[in-house]
N, C-alpha and C positions, 0 to 999 in steps of 0.2 A: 345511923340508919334513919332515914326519913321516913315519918309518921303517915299514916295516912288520916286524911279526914271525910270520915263518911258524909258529908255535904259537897263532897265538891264531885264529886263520881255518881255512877251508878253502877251497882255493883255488879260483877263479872257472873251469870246465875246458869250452874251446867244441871241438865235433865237428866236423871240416869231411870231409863225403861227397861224393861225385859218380863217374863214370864217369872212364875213362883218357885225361887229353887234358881235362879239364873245364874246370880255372882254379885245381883248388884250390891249389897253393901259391902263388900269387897272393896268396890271400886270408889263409891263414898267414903268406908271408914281409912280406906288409903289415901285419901287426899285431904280426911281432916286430921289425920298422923303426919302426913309429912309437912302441912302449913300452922297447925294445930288450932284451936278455938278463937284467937284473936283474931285469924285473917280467913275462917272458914266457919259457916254455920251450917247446919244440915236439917230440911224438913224432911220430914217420914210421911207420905201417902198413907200409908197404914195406919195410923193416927185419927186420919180424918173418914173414917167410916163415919155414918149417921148414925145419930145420936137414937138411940131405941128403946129409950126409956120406958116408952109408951107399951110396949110390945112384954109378951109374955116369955121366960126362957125357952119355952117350947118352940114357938113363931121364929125368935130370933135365930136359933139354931139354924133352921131351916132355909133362911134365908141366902140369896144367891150374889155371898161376897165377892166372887170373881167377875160383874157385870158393875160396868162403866155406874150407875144407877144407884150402886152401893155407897157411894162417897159422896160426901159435901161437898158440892167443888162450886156452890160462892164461898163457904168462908176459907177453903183452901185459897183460891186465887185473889180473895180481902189478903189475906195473912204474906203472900210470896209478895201483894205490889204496898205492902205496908213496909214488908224488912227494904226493899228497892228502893223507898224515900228514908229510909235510915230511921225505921219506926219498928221499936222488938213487941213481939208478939207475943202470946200464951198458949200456945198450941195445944190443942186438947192429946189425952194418955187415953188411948185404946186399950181395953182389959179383953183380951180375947178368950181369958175360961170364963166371963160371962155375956161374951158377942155386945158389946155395950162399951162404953163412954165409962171410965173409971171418974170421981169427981175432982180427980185433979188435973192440974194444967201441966206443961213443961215449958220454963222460960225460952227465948231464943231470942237475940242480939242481933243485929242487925252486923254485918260486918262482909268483907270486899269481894270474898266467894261464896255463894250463896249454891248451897248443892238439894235437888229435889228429888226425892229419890223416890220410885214406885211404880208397880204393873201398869198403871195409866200416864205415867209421867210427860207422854209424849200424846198424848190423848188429848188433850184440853186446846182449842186455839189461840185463846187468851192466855196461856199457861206460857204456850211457846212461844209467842210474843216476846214473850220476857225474857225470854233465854238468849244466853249468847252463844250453850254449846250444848248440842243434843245428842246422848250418848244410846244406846240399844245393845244391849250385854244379852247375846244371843250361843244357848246350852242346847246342849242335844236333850230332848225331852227326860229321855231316860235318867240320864243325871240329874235333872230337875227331880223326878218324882223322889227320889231317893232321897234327895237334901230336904225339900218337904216333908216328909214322911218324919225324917230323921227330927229335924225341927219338931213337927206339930206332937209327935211323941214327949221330947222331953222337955220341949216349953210350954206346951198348951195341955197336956193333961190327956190328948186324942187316943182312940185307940184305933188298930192297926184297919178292924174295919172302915169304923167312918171316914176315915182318912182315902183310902180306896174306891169310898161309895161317894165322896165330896170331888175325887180327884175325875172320876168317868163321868159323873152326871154335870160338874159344872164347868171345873178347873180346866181340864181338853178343850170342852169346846168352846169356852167361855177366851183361850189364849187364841186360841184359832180364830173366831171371829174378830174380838177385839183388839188383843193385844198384838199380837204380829203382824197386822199390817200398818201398825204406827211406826216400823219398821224403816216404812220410805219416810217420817218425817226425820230420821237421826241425821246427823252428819256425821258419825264416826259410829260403825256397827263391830262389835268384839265378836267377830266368831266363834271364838273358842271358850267364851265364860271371860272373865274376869282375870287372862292372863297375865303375866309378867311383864313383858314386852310392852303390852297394851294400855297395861295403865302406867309405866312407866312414862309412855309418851304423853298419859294426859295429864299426870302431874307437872312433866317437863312445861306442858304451854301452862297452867295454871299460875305454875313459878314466873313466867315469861309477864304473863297477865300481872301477876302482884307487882313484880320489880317496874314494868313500866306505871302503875299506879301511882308507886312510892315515889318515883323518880319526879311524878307531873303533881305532886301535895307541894 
């Protein structure tokens, strides 16, 4: 099997969008299980919240994670055209029980699929630039609130209030304005979450995308 050499390409880089609770790392962590770490890297949007060091835990709490405004997106879009010239990065670790920047990093390699994953994924136009394939993993609300809920409960420490009072006052309208209309930027919309069927097909072109890489090393 023919190697590839990250100098001679540029890398294959799919956007995966959708609301909170959608499917999308479904549709990521399925495409870095079926090519695994060698030919697939994955960045996290979540990750690149700002840094709020500065900020009191009371401010930070408060603050309105679900607006475009929330994220770093120069050092996001430094770090997606850094892996693209075949340069690994440090990604900063998001600690969300204390809405803040943990002080550690997470390595990332540069390598031939490059998967972005996050509520603004498709949001950026420097973002989408880079991309060869824009995906929008689109749930009925109702199932979103639910897989949120579910999450923010036993990952984050939330209780069933804040979670409710975070989901009406920002997370709604916050999907509505922003994130659903980057909608018309996808080229392939999952209607139904993160089906079978669905991402079976975008594995299939990924695989398509590698084998002709390997074949032109």
């Amino acid at each position: 099997m023919n190697q590839i050499s990250l100098t001679s390409y540029r890398p294959f880089i799919i956007g995966v969008a959708g609301g909170s609770g959608s499917g999308k790392s479904t549709v990521s962590q399925q495409v870095l299980a079926s090519f695994g770490t060698d030919m697939v890297s994955v960045v996290m949007q979540d990750d690149y919240y700002n840094d709020q060091s500065e900020l009191t835990p009371e401010v930070r709490r408060q603050q309105n994670y679900d607006h475009p405004n929330a994220f770093d997106w120069p050092l996001l879009v430094q770090h997606v055209q850094a892996l693209r010239n075949g340069q690994a990065i440090a990604m900063p670790e998001y600690d969300f029980t204390i809405d803040n920047r943990s002080n550690k990093t997470i390595p990332v390699k540069p390598a031939p699929v490059i998967v972005i994953e996050g509520l603004f994924a498709l949001y950026d136009a420097d973002l989408r630039d880079m991309m060869s394939l824009k995906i929008f993993v689109d749930t009925a609300s109702d199932v979103r609130f639910i897989r949120r809920m579910q999450r923010d409960i036993n990952e984050r420490g939330r209780s069933v209030e804040s979670i409710v009072n975070q989901y009406m006052e920002t997370v709604r309208p916050m999907h509505k304005q922003f994130i659903e209309p980057t909608k018309r930027h996808a080229d392939v919309i999952l209607p139904h979450g993160a089906n079978d069927p669905a991402v079976d097909i975008i594995t299939t072109k990924v695989a398509s995308v590698i084998g002709q890489l390997k074949r032109g090393s």
